[in-house]
C-alpha positions as CSV (number, residue, x, y, z in Angstrom):
1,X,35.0,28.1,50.5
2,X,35.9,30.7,47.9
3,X,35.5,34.0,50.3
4,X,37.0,34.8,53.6
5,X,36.2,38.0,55.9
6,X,39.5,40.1,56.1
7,X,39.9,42.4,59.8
8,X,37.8,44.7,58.2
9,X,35.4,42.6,58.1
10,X,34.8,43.1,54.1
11,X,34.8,39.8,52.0
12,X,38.1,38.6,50.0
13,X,37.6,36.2,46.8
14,X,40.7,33.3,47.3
15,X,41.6,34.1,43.4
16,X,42.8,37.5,44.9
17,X,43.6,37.3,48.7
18,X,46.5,38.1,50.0
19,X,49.0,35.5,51.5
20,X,50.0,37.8,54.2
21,X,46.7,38.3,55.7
22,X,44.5,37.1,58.4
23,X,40.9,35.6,57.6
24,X,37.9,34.4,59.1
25,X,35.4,32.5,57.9
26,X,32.0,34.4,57.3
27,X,29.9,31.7,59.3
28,X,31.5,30.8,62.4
29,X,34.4,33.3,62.3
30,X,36.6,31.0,63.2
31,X,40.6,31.7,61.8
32,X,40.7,29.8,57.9
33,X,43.7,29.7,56.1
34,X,44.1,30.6,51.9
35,X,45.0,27.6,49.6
36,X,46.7,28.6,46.4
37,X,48.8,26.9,44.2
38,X,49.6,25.4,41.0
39,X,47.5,23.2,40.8
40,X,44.9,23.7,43.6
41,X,42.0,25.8,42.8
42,X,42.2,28.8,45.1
43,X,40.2,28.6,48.5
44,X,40.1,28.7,52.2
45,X,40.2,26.0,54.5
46,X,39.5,26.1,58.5
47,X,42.7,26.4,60.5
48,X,41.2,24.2,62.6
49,X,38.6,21.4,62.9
50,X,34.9,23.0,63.5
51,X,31.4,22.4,63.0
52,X,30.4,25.4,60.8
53,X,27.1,25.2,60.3
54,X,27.6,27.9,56.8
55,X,30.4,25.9,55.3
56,X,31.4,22.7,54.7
57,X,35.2,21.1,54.3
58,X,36.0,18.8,51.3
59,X,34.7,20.6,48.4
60,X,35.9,19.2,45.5
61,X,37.8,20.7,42.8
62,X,35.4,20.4,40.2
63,X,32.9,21.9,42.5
64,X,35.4,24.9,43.6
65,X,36.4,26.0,40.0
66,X,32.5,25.6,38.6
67,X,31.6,28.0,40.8
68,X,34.7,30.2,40.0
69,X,33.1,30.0,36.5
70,X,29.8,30.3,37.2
71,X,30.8,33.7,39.2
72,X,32.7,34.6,35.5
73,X,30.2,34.3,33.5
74,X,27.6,35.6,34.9
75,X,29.6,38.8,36.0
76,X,30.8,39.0,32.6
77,X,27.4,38.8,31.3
78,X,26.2,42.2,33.3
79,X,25.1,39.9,36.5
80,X,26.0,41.3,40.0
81,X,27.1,38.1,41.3
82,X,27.6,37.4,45.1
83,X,29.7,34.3,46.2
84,X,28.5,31.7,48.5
85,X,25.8,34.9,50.1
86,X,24.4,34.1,52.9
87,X,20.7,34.3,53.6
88,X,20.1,34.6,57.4
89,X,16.1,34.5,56.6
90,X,16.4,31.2,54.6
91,X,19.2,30.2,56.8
92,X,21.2,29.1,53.5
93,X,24.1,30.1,51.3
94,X,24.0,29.3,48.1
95,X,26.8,28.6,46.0
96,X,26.1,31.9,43.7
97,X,24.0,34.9,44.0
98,X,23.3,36.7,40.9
99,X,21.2,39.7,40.2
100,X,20.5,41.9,37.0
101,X,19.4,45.4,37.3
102,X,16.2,45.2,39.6
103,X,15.4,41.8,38.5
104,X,14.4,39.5,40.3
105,X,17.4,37.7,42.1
106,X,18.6,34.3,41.2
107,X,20.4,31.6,42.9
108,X,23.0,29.1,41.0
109,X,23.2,25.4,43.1
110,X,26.2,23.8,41.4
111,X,25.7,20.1,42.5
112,X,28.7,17.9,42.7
113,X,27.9,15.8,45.8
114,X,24.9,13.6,46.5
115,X,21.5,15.0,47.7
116,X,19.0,13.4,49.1
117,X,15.1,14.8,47.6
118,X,14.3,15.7,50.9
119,X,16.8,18.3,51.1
120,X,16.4,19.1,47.8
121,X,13.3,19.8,48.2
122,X,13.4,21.9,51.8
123,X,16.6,24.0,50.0
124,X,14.3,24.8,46.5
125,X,11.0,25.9,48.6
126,X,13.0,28.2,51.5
127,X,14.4,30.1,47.7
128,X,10.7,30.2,46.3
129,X,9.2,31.0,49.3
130,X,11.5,34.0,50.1
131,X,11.5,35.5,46.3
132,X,14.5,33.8,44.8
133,X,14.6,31.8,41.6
134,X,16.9,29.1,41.7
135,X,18.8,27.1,39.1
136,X,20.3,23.6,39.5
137,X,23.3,22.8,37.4
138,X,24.5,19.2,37.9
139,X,28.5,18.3,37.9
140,X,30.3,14.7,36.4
141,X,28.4,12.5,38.8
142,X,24.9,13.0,37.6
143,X,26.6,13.1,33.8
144,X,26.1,9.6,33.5
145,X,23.2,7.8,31.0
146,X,19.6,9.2,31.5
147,X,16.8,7.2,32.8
148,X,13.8,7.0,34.6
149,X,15.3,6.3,37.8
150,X,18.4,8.5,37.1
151,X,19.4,10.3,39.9
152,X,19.6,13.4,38.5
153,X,16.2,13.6,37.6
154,X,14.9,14.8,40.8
155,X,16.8,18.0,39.9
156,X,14.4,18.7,36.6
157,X,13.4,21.9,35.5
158,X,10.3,23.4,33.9
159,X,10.6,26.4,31.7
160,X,8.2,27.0,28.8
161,X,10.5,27.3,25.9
162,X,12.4,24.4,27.3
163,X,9.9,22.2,28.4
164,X,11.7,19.7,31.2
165,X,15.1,20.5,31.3
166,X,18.4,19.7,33.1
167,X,21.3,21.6,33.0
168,X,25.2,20.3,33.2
169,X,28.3,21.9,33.8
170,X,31.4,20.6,32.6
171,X,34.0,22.8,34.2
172,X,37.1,20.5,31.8
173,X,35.5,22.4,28.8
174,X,33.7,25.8,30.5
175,X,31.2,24.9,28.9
176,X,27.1,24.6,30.0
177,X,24.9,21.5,28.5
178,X,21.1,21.9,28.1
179,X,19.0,19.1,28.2
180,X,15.6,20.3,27.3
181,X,12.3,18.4,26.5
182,X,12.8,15.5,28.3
183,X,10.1,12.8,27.6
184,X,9.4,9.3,28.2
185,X,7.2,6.8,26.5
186,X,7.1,3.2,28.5
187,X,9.4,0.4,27.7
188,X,11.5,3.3,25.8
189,X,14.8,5.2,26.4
190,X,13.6,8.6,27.5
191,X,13.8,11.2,24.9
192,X,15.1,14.5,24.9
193,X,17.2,17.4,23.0
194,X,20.7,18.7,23.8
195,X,22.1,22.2,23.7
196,X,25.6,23.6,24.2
197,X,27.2,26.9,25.3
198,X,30.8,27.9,25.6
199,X,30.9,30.4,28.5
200,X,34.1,32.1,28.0
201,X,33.0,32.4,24.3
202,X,28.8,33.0,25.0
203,X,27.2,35.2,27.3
204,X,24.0,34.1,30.1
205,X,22.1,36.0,27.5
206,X,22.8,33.5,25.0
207,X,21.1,30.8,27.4
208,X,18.0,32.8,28.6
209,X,17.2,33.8,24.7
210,X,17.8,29.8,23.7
211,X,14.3,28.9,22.0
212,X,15.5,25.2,20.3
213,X,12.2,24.2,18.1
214,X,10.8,21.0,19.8
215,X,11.2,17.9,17.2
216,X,8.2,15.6,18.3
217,X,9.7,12.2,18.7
218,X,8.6,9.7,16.8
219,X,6.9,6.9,18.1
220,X,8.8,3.1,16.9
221,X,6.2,1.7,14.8
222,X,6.6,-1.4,16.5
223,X,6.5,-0.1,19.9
224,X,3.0,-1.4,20.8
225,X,3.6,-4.9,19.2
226,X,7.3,-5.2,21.1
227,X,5.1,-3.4,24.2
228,X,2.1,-6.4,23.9
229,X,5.1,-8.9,23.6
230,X,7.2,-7.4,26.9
231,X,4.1,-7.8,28.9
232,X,2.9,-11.6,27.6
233,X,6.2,-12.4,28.3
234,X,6.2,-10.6,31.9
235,X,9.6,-8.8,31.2
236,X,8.1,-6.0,32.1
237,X,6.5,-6.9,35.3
238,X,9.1,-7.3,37.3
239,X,10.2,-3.3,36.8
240,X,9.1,-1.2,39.5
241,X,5.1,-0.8,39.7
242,X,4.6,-4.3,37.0
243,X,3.8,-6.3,40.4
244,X,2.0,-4.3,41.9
245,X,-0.2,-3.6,39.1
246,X,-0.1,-7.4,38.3
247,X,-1.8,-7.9,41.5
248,X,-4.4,-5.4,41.2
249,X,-5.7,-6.4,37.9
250,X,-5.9,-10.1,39.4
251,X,-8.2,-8.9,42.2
252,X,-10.4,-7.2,38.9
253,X,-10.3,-10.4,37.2
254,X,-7.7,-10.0,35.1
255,X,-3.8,-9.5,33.5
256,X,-1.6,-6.9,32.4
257,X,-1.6,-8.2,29.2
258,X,-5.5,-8.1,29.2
259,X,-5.9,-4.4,29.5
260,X,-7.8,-2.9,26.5
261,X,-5.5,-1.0,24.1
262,X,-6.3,2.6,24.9
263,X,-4.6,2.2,28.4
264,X,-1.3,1.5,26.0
265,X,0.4,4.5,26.3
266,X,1.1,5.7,22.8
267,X,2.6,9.4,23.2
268,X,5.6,10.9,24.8
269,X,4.7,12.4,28.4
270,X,6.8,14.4,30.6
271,X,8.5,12.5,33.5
272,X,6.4,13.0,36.2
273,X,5.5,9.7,37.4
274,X,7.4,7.0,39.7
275,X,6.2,4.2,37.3
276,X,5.5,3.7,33.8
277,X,2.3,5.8,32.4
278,X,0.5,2.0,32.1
279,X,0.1,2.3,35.7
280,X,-1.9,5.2,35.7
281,X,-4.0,5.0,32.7
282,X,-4.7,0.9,34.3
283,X,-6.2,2.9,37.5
284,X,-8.0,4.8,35.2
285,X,-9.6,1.8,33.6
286,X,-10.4,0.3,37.2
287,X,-11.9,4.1,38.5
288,X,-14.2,4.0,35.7
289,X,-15.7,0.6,35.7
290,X,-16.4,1.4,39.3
291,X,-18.1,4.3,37.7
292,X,-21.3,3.2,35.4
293,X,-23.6,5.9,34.1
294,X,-23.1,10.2,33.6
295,X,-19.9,12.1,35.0
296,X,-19.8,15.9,35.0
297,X,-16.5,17.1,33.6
298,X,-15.1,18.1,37.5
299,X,-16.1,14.8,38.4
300,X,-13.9,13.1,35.6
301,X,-10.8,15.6,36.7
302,X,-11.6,14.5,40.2
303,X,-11.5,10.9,39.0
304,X,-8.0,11.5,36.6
305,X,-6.4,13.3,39.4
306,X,-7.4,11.0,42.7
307,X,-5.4,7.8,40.2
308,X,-2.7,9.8,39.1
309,X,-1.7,12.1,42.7
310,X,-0.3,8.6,44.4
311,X,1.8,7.8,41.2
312,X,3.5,11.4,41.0
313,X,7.4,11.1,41.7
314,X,8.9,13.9,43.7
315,X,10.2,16.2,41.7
316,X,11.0,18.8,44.2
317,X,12.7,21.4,41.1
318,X,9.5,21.8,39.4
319,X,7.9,24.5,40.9
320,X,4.8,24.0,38.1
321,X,4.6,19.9,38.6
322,X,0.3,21.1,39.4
323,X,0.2,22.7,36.2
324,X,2.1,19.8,34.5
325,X,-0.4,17.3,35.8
326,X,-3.5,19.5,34.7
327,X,-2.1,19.1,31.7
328,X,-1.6,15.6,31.8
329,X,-5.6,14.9,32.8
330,X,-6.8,17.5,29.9
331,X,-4.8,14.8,27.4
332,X,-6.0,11.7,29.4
333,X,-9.8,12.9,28.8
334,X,-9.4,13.9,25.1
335,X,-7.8,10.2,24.4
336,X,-10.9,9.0,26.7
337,X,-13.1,10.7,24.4
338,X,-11.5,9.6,21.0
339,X,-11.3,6.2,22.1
340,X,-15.0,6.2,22.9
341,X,-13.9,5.5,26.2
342,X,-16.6,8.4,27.5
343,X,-19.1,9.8,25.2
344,X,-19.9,13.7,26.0
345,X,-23.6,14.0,26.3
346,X,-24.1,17.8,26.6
347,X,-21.9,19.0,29.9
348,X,-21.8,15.9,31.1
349,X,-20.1,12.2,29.8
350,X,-21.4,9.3,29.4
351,X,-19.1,6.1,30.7
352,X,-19.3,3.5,27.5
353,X,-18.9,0.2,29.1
354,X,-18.4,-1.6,25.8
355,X,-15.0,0.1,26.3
356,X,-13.8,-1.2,29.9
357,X,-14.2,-4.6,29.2
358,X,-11.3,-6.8,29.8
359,X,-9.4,-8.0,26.6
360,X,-8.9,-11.4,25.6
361,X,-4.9,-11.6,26.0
């Protein structure tokens, strides 16, 4: 821990405690002892073993000095910044605290350890649901190559002028790494832009005003003809969800590789699913040959969004995931309707069954 109470009960950052005095940790108020050296990063320890609920032992260095320079920065910037606060209505402490002005107050999570999404989640909805924002920044372990089934992408982020975003500290350099705009076509890397910020050179400001242009990325021209191939050749079924979706297009009297084109996802989407988008817009496919006739347009987003709620990952950061996937079904029914998938007939849309035929693959 990075703060001790002194016998006036008044909180002491290790960096400037003094070796003579007596400390108690803030949660249990049991005696800790200041550890300050050379080469260790300044903190307290528990004299003795003890199951403090508020704080735990073993924090690693890289997590003890990124919050050091979290706390920096952001007090530096203009931020009051409050170290490892606790919240007795949330019953949490969060590594930082920061507030500006009468702004709403904002919590920094500097995440060195493993996590499971459960208690990622319950941790980001007790800070929503009691007024605080809350920022995730991710430490070496999660640093590694991004994927779909990267670990740290249960930590992404959704701001507007970011898009999906992650953010990394690297406390060997100071310095903060944006990853913003995070997409991911199927059978592809995912996608996304990188930004940078020094912060003993770049104030918080710097960050909040960052508006990086989006550069759509461009779709491989042979990504549907190496796609078509992957699936003949079942490469792909045998990735998480292929099986399974294997199977279900057997019961429908057909393959994978027998899916009309349109279900072939062809643009970049956010990652919100647990399996490729294929997935998805093949339960489409299935929905709507179950559906002959006239749809009303809630119907159709009650169709989209009953195939595409089972296929959501959990993305427990993203506090607008419903908005995301409204947005996702508004794209699905405009490529419905330019694929002549459903034909708009006044309010209402007409289901073209010359279009959910299965293909000849």
């Amino acid at each position: 821990m990075l703060i001790a109470m002194d016998a006036q009960h008044q909180l002491v950052n290790a960096a400037t405690a003094d070796r003579q005095s007596d400390y108690h940790c803030p949660g249990c108020v049991q005696p800790v002892r200041l550890k300050r050296g050379a080469v260790v990063v300044p903190h307290f320890a528990h004299v003795h073993a003890t199951d403090c609920d508020a704080f735990s032992e073993g924090e690693s260095t890289e997590h003890l000095r990124g919050k050091q320079q979290l706390a920096t920065w952001f007090a530096t910037s203009g931020y009051t910044v409050r170290l490892e606060a606790g919240l007795p209505d949330l019953h949490q402490r969060p590594d930082i605290l920061v507030q500006r002005g009468t702004g709403q107050p904002l919590a920094l999570e500097f995440q060195c350890s493993p996590l499971s999404v459960a208690r990622l989640a319950a941790r980001t909805q007790g800070y929503w649901q009691h007024g605080y924002q809350v920022l995730w920044l991710l430490g070496r372990p999660y640093q590694r190559q991004l994927h779909l089934n990267s670990k740290a992408l249960k930590f992404l982020q959704y701001q507007q002028r970011w898009g999906t975003f992650l953010l990394f500290l690297d406390v060997q350099s100071a310095s903060v790494r944006l990853l913003h705009h995070i997409l991911t076509l199927d059978a592809e890397p995912l996608t996304y832009q990188t930004s940078r910020l020094d912060t003993r050179s770049q104030s918080v400001l710097s960050l909040q005003q960052l508006t990086p242009k989006m550069s759509s990325p461009t779709l491989p021209s042979a990504h549907l003809q190496r796609y078509y191939q992957q699936l003949l050749v079942a490469r792909l079924r045998h990735q998480r969800g292929f099986d399974v979706l294997q199977a279900d297009c057997y019961q429908r009297g057909g393959t994978i590789a027998q899916l009309p084109s349109w279900t072939m996802p062809t643009t970049p989407q956010v990652p919100l699913l647990s399996v490729p988008y294929l997935v998805w817009h093949a339960h489409v496919f299935f929905a709507l040959r179950q559906r002959p006739g006239c749809l009303t347009g809630p119907q159709i987003k009650a169709l989209l969004w009953d195939q595409l709620r089972p296929l959501l990952a959990r993305r427990a950061c993203l506090q607008s995931r419903g908005q995301l996937a409204q947005q996702l079904i508004a794209a699905m029914i405009v490529t419905l309707g330019e694929q002549q998938v459903l034909i708009q007939r006044g309010t209402d849309w007409q289901v073209n069954s010359q279009q959910l035929r299965w293909g000849k693959g």
